[in-house]
N, C-alpha and C positions, 0 to 999 in steps of 0.2 A: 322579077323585081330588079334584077342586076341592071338588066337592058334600060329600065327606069332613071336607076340611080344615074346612070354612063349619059342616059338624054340630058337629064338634069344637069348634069356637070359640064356639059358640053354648051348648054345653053348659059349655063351662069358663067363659064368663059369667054362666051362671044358676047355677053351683055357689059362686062370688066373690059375688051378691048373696044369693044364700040364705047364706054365710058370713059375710057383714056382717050380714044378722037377728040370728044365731045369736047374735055377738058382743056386738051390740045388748043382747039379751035377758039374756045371763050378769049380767050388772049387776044381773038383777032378783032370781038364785036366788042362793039363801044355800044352806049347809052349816055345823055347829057339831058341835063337837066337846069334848070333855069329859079335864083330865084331874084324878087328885087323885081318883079317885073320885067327881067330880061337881062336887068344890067350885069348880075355875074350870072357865068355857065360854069358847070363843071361836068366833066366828059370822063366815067370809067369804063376798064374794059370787062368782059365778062369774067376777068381772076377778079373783081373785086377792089383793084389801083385805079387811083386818081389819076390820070395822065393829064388832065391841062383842066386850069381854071381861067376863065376869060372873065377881064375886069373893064367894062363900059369907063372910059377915060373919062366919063360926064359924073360919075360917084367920087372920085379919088381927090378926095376933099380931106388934108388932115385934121381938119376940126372935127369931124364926123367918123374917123377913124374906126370907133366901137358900132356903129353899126355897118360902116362896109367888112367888118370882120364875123359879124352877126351875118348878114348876107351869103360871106363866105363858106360859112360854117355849113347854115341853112342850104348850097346849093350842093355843095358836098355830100352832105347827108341827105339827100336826094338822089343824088347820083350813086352813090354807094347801095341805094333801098333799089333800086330798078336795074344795079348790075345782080345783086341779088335776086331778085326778080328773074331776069334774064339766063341767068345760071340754072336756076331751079326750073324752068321749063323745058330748057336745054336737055337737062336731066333726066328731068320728066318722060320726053321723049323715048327715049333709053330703057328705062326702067320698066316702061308702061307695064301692068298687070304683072310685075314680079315682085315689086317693095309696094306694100299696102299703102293709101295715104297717108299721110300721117305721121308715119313712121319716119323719123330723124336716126336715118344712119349716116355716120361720119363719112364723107367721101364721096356720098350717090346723093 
């Protein structure tokens, strides 16, 4: 059983440093997303940050203010939902056959 325990331990360490890659790396993939029909994008990375919102110079209307801010919102919250996305298969990879579906642990 010892010999068990020691495989296990050994494996649940090399699954924590290949998690720490993974983590590492998400920093470097972006995801963007679109809404407005295109006119704003917003671009996160796989931590989860906004890095850049691009505003179609053809909306930037102050009269219309509350809905390029709605826009804004809207492509953000997209971008944010598909770096999440992005992370969690990331993950996924990693984890395969060791955290059951489902299962929300803090970290993996």
């Amino acid at each position: 059983m010892k010999g068990g325990m020691q495989g296990m331990l050994k494996q649940v360490q090399k699954m924590q440093a290949e998690m720490q890659k993974v983590q590492s790396e998400l920093g470097n993939k972006t995801v963007s997303e679109e809404a407005g029909g295109g006119m704003i994008k917003a671009t996160a990375n796989g931590n989860r940050e906004i890095i850049s919102v691009e505003i179609d110079p053809q909306v930037i209307n102050s009269e219309e203010k509350e809905i390029l801010e709605d826009l804004v919102v809207a492509a953000v919250n997209k971008a944010l939902e598909s770096a999440a996305k992005l992370a969690e298969e990331e993950m996924a990879k990693v984890t395969k056959g060791m955290i059951p579906p489902g299962m929300n642990i803090p970290g993996f």
